[in-house]
N, CA, C and O atoms as a GROMACS GRO file, in nm:
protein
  548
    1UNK      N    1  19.973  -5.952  22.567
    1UNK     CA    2  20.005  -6.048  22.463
    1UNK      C    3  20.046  -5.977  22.335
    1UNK      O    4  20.126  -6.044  22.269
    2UNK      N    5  20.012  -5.854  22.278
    2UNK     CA    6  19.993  -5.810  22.183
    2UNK      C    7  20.120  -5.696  22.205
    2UNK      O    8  20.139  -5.629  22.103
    3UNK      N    9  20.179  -5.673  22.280
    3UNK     CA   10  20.285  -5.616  22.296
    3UNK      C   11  20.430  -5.735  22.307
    3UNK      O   12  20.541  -5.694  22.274
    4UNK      N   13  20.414  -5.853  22.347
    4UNK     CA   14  20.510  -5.944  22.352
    4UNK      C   15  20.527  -5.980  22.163
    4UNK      O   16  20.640  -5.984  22.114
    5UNK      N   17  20.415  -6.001  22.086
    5UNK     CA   18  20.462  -5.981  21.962
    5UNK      C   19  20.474  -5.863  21.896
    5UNK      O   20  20.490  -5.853  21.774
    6UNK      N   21  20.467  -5.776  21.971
    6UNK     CA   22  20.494  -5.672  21.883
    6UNK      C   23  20.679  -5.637  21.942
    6UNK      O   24  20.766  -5.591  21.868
    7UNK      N   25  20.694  -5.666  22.058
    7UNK     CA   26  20.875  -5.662  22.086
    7UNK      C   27  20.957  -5.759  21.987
    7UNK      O   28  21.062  -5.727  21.932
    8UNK      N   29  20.869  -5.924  21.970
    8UNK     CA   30  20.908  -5.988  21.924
    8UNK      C   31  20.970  -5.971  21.734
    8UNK      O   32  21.078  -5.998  21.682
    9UNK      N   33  20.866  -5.925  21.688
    9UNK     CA   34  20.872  -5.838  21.556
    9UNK      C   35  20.951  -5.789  21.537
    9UNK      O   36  21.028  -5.806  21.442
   10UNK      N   37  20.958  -5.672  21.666
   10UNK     CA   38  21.108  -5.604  21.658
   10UNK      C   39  21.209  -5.646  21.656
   10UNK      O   40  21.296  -5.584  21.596
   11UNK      N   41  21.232  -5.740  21.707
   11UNK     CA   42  21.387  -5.825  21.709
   11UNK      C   43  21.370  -5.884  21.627
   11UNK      O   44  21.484  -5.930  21.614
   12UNK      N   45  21.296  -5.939  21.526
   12UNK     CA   46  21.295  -6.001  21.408
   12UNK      C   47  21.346  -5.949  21.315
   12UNK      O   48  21.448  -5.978  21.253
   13UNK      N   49  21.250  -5.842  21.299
   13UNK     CA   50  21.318  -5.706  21.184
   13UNK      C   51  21.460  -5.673  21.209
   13UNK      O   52  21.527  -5.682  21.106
   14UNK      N   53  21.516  -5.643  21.297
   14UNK     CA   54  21.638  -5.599  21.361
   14UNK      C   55  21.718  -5.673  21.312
   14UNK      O   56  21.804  -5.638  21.232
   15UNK      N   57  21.697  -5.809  21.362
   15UNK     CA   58  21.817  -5.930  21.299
   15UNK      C   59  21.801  -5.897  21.150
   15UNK      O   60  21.882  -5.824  21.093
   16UNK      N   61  21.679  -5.961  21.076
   16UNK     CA   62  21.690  -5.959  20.905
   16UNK      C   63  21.720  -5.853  20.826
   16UNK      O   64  21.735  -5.863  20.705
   17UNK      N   65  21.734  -5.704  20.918
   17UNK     CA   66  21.780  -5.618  20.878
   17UNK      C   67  21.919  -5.616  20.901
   17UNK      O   68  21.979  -5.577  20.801
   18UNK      N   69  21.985  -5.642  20.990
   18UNK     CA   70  22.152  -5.687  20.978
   18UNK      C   71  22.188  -5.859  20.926
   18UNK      O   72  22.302  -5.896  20.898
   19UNK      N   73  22.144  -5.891  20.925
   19UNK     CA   74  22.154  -6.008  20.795
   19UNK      C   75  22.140  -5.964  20.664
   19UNK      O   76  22.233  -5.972  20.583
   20UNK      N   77  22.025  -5.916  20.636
   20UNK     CA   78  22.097  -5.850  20.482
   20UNK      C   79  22.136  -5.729  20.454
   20UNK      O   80  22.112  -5.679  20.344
   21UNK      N   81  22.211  -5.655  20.562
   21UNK     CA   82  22.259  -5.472  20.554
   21UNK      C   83  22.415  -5.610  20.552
   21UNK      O   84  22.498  -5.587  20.465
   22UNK      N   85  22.439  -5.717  20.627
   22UNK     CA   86  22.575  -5.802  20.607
   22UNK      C   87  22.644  -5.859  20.476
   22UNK      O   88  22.750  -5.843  20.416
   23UNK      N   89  22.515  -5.942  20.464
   23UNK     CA   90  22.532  -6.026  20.327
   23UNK      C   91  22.520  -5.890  20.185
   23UNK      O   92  22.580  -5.907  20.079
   24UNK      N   93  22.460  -5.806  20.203
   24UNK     CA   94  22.486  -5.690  20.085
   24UNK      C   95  22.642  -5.665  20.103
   24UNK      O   96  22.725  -5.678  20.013
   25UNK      N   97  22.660  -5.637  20.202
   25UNK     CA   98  22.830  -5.520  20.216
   25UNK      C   99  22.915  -5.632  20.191
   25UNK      O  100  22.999  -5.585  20.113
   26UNK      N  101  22.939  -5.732  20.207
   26UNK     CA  102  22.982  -5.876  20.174
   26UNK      C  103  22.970  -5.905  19.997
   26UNK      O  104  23.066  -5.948  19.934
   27UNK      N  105  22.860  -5.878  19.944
   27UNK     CA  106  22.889  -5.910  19.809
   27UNK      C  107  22.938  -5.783  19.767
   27UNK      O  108  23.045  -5.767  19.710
   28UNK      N  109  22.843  -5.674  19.802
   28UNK     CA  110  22.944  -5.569  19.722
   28UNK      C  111  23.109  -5.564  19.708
   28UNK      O  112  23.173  -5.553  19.604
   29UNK      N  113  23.154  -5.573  19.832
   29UNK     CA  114  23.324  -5.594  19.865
   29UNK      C  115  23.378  -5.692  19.800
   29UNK      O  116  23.499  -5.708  19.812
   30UNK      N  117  23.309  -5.772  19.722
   30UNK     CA  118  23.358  -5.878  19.627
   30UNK      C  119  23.380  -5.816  19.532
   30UNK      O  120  23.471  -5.851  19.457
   31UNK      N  121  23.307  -5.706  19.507
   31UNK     CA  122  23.370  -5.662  19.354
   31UNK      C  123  23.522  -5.535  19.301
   31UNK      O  124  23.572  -5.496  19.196
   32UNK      N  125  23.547  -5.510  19.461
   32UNK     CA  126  23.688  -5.491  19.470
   32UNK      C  127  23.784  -5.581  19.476
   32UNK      O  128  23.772  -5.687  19.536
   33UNK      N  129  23.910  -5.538  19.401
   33UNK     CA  130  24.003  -5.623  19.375
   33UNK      C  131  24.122  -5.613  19.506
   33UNK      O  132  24.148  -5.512  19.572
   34UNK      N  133  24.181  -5.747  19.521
   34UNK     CA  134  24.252  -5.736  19.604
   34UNK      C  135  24.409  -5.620  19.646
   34UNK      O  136  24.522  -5.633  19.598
   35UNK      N  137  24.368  -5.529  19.735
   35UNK     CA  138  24.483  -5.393  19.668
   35UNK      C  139  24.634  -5.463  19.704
   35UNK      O  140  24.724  -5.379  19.704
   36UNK      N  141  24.672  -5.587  19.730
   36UNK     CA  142  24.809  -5.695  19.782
   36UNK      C  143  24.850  -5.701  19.661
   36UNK      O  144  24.782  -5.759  19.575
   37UNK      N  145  24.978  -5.637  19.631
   37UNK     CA  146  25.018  -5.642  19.453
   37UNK      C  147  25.090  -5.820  19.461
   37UNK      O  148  25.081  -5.909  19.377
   38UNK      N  149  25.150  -5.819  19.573
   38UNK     CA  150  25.232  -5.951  19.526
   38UNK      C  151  25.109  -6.118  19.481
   38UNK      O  152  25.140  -6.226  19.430
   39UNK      N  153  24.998  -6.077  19.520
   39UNK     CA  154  24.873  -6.139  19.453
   39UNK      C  155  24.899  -6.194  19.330
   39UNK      O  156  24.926  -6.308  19.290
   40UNK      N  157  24.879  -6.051  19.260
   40UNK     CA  158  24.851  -6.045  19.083
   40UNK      C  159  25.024  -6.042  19.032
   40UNK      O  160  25.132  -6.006  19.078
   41UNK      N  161  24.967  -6.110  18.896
   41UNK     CA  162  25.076  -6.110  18.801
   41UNK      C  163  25.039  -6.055  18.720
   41UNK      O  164  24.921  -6.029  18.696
   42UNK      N  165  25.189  -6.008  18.626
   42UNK     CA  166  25.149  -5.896  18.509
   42UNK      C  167  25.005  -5.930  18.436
   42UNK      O  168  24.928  -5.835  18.421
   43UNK      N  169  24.966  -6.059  18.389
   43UNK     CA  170  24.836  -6.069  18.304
   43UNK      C  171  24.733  -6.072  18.398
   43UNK      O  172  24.642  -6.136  18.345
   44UNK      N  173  24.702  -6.039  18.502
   44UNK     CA  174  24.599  -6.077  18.579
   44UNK      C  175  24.522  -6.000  18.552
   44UNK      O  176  24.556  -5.884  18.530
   45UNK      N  177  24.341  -6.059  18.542
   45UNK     CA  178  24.209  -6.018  18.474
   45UNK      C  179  24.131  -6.025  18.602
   45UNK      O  180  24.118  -6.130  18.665
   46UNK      N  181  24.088  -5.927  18.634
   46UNK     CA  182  23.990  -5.966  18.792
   46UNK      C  183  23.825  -6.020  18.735
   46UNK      O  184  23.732  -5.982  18.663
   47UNK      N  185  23.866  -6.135  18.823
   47UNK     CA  186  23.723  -6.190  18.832
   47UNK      C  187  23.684  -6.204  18.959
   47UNK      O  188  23.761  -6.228  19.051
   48UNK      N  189  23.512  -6.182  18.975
   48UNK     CA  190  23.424  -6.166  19.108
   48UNK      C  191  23.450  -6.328  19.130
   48UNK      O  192  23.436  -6.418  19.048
   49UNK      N  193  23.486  -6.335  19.251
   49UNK     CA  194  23.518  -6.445  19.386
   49UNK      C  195  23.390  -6.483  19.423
   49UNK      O  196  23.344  -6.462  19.536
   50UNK      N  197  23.310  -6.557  19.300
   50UNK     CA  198  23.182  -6.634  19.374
   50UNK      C  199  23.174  -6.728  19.519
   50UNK      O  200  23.102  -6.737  19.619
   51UNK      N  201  23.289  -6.789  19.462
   51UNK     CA  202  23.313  -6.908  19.592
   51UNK      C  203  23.337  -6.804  19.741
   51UNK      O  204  23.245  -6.778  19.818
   52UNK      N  205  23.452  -6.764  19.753
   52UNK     CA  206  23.440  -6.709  19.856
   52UNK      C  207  23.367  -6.598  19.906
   52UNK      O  208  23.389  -6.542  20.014
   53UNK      N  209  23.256  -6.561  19.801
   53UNK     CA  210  23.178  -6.462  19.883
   53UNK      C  211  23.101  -6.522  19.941
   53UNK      O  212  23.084  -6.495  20.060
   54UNK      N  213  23.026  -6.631  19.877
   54UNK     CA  214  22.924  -6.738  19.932
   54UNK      C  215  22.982  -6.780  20.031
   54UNK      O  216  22.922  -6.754  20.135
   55UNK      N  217  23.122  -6.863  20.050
   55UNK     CA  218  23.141  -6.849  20.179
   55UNK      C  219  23.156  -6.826  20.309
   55UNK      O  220  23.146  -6.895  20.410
   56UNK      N  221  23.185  -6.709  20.283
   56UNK     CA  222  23.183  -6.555  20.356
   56UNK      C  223  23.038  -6.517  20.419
   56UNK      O  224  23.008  -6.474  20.531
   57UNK      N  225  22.980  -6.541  20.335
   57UNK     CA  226  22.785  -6.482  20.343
   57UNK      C  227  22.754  -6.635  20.467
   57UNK      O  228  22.738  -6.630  20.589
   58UNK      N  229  22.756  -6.743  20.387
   58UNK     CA  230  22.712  -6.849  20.469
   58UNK      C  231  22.767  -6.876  20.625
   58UNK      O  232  22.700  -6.918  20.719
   59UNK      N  233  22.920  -6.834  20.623
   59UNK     CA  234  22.988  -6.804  20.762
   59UNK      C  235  22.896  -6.707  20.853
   59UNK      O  236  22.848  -6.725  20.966
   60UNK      N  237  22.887  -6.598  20.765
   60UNK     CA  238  22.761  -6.485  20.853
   60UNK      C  239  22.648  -6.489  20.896
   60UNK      O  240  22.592  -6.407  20.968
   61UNK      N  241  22.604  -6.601  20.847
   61UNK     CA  242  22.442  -6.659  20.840
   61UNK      C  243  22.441  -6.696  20.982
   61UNK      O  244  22.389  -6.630  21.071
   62UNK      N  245  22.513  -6.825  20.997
   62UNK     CA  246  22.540  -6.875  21.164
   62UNK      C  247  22.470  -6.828  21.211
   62UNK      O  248  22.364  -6.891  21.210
   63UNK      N  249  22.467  -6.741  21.260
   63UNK     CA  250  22.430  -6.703  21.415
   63UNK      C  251  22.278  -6.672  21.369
   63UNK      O  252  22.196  -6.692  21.459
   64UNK      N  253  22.228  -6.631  21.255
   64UNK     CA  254  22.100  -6.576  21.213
   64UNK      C  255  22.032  -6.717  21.185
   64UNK      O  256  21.912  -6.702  21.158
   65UNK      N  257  22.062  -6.819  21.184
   65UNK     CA  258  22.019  -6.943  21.132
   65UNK      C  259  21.997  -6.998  21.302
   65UNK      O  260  21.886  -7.036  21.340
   66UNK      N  261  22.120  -6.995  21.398
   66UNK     CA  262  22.090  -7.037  21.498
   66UNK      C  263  21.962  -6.960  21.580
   66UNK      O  264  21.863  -7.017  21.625
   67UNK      N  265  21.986  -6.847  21.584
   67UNK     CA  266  21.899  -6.738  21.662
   67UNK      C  267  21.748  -6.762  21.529
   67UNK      O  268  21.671  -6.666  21.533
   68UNK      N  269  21.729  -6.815  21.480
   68UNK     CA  270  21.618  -6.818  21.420
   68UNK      C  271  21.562  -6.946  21.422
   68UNK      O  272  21.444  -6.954  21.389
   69UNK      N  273  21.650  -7.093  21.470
   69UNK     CA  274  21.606  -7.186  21.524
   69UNK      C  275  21.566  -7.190  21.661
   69UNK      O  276  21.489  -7.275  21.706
   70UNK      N  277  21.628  -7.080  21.738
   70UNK     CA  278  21.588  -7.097  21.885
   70UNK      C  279  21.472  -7.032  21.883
   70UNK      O  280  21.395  -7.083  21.964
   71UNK      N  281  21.426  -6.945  21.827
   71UNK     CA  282  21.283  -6.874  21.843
   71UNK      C  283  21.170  -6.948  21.757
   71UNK      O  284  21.050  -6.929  21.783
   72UNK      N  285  21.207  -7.023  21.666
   72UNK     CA  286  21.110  -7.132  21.626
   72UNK      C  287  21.106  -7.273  21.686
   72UNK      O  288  21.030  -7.360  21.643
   73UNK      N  289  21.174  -7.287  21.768
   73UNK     CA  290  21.181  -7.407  21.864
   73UNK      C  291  21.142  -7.361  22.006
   73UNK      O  292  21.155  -7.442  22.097
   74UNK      N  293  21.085  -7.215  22.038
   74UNK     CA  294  21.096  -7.162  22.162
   74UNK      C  295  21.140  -7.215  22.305
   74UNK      O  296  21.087  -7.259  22.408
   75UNK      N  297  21.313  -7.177  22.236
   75UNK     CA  298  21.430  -7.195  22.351
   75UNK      C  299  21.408  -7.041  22.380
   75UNK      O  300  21.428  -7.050  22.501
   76UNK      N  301  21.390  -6.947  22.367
   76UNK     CA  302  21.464  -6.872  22.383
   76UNK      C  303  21.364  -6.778  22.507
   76UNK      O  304  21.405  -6.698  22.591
   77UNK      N  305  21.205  -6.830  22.476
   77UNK     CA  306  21.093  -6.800  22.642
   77UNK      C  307  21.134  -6.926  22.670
   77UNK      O  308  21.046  -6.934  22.755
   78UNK      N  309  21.191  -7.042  22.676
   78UNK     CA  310  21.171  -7.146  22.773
   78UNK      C  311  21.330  -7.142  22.830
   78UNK      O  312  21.341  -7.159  22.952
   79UNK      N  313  21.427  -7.124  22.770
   79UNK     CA  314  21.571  -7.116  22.831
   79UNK      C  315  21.647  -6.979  22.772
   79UNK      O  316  21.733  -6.977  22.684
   80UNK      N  317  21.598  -6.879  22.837
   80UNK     CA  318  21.624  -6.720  22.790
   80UNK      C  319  21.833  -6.717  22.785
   80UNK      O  320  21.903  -6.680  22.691
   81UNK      N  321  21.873  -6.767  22.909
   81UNK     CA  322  21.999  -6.729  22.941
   81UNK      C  323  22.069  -6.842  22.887
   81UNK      O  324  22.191  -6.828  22.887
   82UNK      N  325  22.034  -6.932  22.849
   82UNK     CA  326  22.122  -7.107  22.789
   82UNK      C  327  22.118  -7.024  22.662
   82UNK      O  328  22.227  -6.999  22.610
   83UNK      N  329  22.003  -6.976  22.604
   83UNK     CA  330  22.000  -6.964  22.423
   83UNK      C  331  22.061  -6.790  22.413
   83UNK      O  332  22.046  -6.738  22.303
   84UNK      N  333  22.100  -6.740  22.480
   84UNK     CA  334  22.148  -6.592  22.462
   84UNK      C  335  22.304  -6.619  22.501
   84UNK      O  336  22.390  -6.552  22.444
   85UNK      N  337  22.347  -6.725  22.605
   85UNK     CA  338  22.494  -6.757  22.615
   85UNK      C  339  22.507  -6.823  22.458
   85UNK      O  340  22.582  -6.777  22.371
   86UNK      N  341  22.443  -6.907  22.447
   86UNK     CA  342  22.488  -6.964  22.293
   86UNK      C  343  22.534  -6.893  22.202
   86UNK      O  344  22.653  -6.887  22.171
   87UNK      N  345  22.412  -6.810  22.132
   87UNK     CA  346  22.414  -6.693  22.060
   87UNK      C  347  22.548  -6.589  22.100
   87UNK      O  348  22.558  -6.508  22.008
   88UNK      N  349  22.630  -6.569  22.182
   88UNK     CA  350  22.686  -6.506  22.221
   88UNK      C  351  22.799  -6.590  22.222
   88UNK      O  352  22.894  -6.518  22.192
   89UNK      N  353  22.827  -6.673  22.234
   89UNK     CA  354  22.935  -6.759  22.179
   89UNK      C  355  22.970  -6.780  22.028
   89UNK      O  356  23.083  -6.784  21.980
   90UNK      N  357  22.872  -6.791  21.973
   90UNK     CA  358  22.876  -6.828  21.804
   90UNK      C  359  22.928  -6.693  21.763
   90UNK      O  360  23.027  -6.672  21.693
   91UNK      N  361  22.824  -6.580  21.834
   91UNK     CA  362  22.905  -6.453  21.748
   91UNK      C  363  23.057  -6.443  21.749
   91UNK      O  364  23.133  -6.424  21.654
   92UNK      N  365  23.098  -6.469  21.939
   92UNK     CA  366  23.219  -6.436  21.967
   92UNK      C  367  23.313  -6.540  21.911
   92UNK      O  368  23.433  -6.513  21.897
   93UNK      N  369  23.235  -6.725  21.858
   93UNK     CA  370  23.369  -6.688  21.722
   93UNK      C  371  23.366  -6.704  21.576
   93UNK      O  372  23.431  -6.770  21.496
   94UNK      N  373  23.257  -6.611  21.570
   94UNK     CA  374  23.279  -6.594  21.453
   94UNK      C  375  23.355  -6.428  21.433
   94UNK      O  376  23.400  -6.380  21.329
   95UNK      N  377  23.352  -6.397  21.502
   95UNK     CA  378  23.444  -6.260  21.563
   95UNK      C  379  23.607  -6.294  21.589
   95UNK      O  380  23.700  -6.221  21.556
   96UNK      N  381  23.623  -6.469  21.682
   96UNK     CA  382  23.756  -6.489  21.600
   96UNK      C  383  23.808  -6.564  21.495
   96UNK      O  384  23.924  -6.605  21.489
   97UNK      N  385  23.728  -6.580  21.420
   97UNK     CA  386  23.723  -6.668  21.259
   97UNK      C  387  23.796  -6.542  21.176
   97UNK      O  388  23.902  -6.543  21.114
   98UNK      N  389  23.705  -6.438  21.193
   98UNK     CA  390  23.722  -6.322  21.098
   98UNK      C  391  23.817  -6.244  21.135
   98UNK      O  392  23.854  -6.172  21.042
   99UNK      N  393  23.892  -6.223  21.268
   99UNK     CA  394  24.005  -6.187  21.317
   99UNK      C  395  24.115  -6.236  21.260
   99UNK      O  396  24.212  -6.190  21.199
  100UNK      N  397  24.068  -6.371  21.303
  100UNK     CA  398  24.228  -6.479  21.281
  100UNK      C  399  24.255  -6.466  21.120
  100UNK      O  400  24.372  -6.468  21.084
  101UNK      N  401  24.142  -6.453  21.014
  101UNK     CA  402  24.132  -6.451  20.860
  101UNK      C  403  24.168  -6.376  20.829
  101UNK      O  404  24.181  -6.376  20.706
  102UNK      N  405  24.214  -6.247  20.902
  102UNK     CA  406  24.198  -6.069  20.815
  102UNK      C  407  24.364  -6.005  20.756
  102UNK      O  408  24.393  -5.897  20.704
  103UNK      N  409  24.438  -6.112  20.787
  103UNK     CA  410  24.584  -6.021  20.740
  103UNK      C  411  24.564  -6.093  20.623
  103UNK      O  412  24.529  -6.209  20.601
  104UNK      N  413  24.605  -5.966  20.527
  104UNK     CA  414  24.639  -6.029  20.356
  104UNK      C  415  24.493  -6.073  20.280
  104UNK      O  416  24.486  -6.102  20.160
  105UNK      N  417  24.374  -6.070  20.377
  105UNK     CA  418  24.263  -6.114  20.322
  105UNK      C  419  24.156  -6.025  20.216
  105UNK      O  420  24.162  -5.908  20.252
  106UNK      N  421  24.097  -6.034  20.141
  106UNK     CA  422  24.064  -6.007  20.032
  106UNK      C  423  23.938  -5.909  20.076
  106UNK      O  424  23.895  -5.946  20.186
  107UNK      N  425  23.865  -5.794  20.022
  107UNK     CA  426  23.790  -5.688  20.095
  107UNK      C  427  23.707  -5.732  20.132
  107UNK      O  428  23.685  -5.708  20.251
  108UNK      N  429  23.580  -5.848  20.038
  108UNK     CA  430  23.529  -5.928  20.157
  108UNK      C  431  23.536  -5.980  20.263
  108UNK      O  432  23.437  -5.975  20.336
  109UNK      N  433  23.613  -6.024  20.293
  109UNK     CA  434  23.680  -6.058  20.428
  109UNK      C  435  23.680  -5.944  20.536
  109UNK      O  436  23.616  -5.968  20.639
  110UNK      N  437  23.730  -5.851  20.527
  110UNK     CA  438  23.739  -5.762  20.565
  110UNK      C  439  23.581  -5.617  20.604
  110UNK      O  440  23.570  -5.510  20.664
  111UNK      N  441  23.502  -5.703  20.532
  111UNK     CA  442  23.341  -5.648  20.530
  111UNK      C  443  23.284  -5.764  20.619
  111UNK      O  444  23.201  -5.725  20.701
  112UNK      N  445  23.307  -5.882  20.620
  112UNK     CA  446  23.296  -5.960  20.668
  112UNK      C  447  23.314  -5.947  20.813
  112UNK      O  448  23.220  -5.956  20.892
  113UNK      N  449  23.473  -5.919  20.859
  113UNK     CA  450  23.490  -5.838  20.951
  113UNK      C  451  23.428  -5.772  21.061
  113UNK      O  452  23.408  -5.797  21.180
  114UNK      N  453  23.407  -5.685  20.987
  114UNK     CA  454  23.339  -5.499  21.032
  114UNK      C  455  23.208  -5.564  21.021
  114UNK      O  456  23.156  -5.498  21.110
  115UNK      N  457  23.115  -5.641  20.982
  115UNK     CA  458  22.956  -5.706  21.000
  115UNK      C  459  22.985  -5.764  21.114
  115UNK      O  460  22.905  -5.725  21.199
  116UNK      N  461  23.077  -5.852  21.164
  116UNK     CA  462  23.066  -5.928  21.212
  116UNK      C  463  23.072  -5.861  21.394
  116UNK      O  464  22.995  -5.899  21.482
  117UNK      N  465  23.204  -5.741  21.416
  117UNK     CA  466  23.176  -5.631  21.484
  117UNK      C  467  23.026  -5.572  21.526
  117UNK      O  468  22.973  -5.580  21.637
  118UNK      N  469  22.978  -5.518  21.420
  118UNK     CA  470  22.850  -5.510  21.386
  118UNK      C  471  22.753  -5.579  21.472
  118UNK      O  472  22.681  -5.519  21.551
  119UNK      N  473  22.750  -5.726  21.452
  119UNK     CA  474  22.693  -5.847  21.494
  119UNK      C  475  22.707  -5.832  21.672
  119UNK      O  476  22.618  -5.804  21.752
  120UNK      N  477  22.825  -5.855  21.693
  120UNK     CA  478  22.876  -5.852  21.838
  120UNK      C  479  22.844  -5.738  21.924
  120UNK      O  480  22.803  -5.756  22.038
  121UNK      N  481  22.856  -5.645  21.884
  121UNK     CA  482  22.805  -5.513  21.932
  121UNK      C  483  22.613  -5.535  21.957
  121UNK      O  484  22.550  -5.518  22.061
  122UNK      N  485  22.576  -5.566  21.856
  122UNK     CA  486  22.438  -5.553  21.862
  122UNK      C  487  22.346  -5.700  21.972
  122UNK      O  488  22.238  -5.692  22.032
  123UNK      N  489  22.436  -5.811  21.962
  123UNK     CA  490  22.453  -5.888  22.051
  123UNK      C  491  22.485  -5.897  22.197
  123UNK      O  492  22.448  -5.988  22.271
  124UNK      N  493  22.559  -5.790  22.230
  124UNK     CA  494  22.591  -5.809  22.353
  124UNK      C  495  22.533  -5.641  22.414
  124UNK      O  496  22.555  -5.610  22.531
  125UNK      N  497  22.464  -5.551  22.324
  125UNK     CA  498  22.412  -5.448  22.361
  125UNK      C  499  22.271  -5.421  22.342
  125UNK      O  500  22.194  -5.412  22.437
  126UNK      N  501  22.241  -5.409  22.238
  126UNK     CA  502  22.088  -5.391  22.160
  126UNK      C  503  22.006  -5.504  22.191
  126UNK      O  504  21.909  -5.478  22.263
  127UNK      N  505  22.020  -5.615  22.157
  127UNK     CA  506  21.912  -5.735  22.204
  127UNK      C  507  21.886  -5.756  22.334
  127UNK      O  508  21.781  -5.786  22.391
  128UNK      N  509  22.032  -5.732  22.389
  128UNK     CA  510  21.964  -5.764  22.578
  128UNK      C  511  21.845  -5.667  22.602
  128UNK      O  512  21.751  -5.712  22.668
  129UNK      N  513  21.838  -5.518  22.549
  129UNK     CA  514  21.758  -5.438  22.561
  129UNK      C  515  21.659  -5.443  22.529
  129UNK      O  516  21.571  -5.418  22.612
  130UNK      N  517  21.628  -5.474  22.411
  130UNK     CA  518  21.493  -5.540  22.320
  130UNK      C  519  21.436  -5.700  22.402
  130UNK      O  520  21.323  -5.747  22.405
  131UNK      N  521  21.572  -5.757  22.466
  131UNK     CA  522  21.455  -5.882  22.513
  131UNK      C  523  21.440  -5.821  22.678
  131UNK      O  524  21.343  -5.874  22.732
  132UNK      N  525  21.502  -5.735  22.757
  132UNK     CA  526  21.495  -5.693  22.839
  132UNK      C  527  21.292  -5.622  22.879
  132UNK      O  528  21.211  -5.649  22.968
  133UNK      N  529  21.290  -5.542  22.774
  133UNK     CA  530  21.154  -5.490  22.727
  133UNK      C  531  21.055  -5.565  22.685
  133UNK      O  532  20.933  -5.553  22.698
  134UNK      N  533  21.142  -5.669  22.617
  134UNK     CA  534  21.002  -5.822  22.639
  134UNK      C  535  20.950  -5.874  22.730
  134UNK      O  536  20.836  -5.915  22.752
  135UNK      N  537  21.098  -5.868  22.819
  135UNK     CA  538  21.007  -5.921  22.924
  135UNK      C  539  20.934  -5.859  23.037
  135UNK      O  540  20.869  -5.929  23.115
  136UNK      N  541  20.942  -5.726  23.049
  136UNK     CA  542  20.947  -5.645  23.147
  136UNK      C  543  20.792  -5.611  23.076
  136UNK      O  544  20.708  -5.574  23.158
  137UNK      N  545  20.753  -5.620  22.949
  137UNK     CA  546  20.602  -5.544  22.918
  137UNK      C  547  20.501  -5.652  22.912
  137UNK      O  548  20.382  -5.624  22.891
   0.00000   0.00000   0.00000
């Protein structure tokens, strides 16, 4: 018992540690300016893109909001392979949200991106492993 929360922990930490290693690289990249000259006009003053970073951040959340309802609703010991196809769908599109968004798009976007990579990778590699070891201990 005491090893099933202690795997569990681990994948907790894991996620909230790429949820906010995301949402950091996401605001920071807000405070670069867009390097697309036909953008700006001669007077242009850069200002930080509140709106779309928040957007950006809340797009990223998804899957950390879903995957954090299925383990507080425990889908995820009662329907392991329904709630890991899910999760694995949401990433894959929010993988093509951020694809389809990235020409001409602003460096958030583009951090957005590369998290979201990030996301998918750790989704379809690292967690099977971590819940693999859940269940196996």
């Amino acid at each position: 018992m005491e090893n099933k929360l202690q795997n569990n922990f681990m994948l907790i930490r894991l996620l909230l540690g790429l949820w906010l290693f995301g949402c950091l690289n996401i605001i920071y990249h807000g405070q670069q300016q867009n390097p697309y000259p036909f953008i700006h006009d001669t007077g242009y003053v850069f200002e930080y893109p509140v709106k779309g970073v928040i957007l950006t951040c809340v797009l990223f959340s998804i899957y950390f909001i879903a995957r954090g309802l299925s383990t507080f609703l425990k889908l995820d010991t009662t329907y392991p392979i329904l709630t890991y196809t899910a999760c694995s769908c949401i990433v894959i599109g929010q993988f093509l949200i951020a694809l389809f968004g990235s020409m001409h798009a602003p460096p958030y976007w583009a951090a957005y991106l590369i998290n979201t990579v990030i996301l998918l990778l750790s989704q379809l590699f690292i967690i099977p492993a971590l819940l693999h070891k859940k269940k196996s201990s």
